[in-house]
Every structure is written in structure tokens, then in C-alpha cells.
N, C-alpha and C positions, 0 to 999 in steps of 0.2 A: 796476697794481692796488694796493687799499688795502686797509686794516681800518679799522672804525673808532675805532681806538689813534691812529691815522694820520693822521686826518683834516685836520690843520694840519700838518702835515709840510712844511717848507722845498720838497723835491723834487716836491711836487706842483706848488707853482707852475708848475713850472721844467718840466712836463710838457706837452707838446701835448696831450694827450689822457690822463684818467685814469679808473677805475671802483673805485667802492667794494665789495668781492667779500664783506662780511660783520663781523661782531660780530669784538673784541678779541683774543677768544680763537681761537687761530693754528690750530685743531681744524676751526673755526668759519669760516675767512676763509683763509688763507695755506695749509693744508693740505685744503682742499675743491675737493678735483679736480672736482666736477662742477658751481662756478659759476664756476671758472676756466675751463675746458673751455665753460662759456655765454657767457663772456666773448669767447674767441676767436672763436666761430662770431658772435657777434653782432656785431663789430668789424668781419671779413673779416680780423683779422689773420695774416702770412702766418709768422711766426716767434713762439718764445716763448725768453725766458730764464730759465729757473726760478730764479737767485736764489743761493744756496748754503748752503741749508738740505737740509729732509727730500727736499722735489720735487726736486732738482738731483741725486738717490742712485736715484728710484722706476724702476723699471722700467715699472712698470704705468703712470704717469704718461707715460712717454718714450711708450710704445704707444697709450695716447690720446690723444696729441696729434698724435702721427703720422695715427692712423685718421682722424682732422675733416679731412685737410691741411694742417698745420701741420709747420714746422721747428721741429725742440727742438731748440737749442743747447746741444750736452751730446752726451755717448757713447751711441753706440746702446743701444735694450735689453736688448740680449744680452749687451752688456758691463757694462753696469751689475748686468743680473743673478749676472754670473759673478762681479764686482769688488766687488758689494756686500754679497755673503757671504765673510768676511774666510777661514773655511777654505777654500774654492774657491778663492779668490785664491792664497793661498798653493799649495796644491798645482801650481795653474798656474808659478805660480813654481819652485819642484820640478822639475816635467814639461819646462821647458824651461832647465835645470842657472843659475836666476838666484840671485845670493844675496837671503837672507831669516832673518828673525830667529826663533829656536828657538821654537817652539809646539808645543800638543796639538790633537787634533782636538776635537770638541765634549766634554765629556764630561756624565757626566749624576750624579752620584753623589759625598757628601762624600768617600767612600774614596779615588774613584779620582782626584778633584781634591789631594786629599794626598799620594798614591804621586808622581801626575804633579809635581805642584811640587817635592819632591824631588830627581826625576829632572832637572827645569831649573835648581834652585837657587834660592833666594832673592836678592835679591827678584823676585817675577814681578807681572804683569798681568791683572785678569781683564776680560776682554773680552766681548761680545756677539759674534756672527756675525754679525749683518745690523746695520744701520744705521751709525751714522756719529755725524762731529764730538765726538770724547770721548766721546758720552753711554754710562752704565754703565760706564765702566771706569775701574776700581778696583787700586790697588798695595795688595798686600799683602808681609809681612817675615817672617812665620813661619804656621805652621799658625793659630794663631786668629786673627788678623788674616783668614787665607785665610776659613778658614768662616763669622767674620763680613761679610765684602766678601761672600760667594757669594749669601745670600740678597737682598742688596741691590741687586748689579749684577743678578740674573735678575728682580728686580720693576725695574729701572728699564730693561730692555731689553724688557721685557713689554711695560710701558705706554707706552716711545716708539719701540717697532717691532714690536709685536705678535707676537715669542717669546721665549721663557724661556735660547734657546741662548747658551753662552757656552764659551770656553775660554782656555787659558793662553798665555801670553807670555813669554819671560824679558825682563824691565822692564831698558829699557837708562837709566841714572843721567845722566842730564846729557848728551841726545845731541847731535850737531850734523847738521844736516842740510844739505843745498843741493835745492830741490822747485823741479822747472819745469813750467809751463804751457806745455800745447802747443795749438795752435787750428790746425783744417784745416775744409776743406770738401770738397763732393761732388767737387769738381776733386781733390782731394789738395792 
């Protein structure tokens, strides 16, 4: 599937088969579950790969494409919804003694985002709960840094996951990681 941003895009040649699923804007074409969703039923396609954007995080995505008959490659909905609330995550993490990096739980309030950063030390993270890929989250280095990121990250998690939730992190400086992909199917 395309936009049409996309419409000359190298990789379409290179496709058997392509659909143009709407306008530029990704609201409009890439995140429009319901002409992606006409796209499958009208194809007979027997799988989808959502990509690794917003749709590869959606729960409610995972679950309509399940409901048509379609395989979503990608983690069930029930983990994506547990996984894709970054405090649930955590806590899961917790509940089974896994290590995980200091955080608050949501909080709602300037006070209690300043007591909390405190308590984790500068510099922290402010984060959204739901969504993903970076978006909203902001490092801050002392209290006004903190206050001015808060209003920013809860408008930019608003309008690219539709809530305002957010909470802290203590900001790890230069980390290194080693991240694996794992891929299974219904066999295991």
C-alpha cells in the first residue's frame, strides 16, 4: 500500500501487486485503518505487515485485522496493549523481579512531577505512556527545563496518541544497548 507521497516510489515497481490507500498525509493514507482494512478484504490478502510506525504499536489495529481474517505479523493484541503502555510495561517487569530503569508512574500535576524528578535525580525523561518511536519525550536537567518539556511532551503525545499521559524516567546519558528481534509463529 501507498500514499500518494509515494506514488513513484522505486519499490513499487519492484511490487506484484500495489494499492494506493489515500492522500499524503499519513492521518489520511498510512494510519486509516478502515481503507487498509478495505484493502485486505478486497485483495483476499491472507497476512498484513503493518510497517514500523503507529499500526505495528495498535492494539485495535492487531484486532481488526484479526476479525476480517487476516494474520498481523506483529505481537498479539493483548501484548501490544499491555507493552504499549510503557507503565504497564514496566510494572510487568517488576511483577516478574526483571531489571528496568527508575520511573514514576503517570503523574498528573507540576508539583508532583518536581518532588518526583527529585527523587530520581537529574537528568530524567519525560515520557508519554502510550505510543511509541521517540515521539514526546523530552530530557530535562533541572526543574525549568522539567516544566517547560511538560507541557510540550503532553501536547505532542495528545495529538500523536491521543492522551495527555506522561511520566518520568531517569535519562540514562550515552547508553548502549544490544536489542534482538525475535519472530515465531502459531507452531512456536
Amino acid at each position: 500500500v501507498y500514499s500518494e507521497a509515494d506514488e513513484g516510489a522505486p519499490y513499487l515497481a519492484r511490487a506484484t501487486e500495489s494499492h494506493q490507500i489515500g492522500p499524503s498525509q499519513p492521518r489520511e493514507s498510512y494510519l486509516n485503518q478502515d481503507r487498509i482494512i478495505e484493502v485486505l478484504k478486497d485483495t483476499g490478502c491472507d497476512a498484513v505487515h503493518p510497517g514500523y510506525g503507529f499500526l505495528s504499536e495498535n492494539p485495535d489495529f492487531a484486532e481488526r485485522v484479526k476479525s476480517v481474517g487476516v494474520t498481523f505479523i506483529g505481537p498479539s493484541p493483548k501484548w501490544l496493549q499491555t507493552m504499549g503502555h510503557k507503565t504497564q510495561a514496566i510494572n510487568l517487569l517488576k511483577q516478574h523481579g526483571m531489571p528496568h530503569i527508575q520511573s514514576t508512574e503517570i503523574l498528573h500535576s507540576e508539583e508532583e512531577f518536581v518532588r518526583e524528578a527529585g527523587k530520581l535525580g537529574f537528568p530524567v525523561l519525560i515520557k508519554p505512556a502510550e505510543g511509541g518511536g521517540g515521539i514526546g519525550m523530552l530530557a530535562a536537567d533541572d526543574d525549568k527545563s522539567l516544566l517547560k518539556g511538560l507541557a510540550r511532551a503532553q501536547s505532542m503525545a495528545e495529538r500523536s496518541f491521543g492522551s495527555t499521559d506522561v511520566y518520568l524516567e531517569k535519562l540514562m546519558v550515552r547508553p548502549r544497548h544490544v536489542e534482538v528481534q525475535i519472530l515465531a509463529d502459531q507452531y512456536g
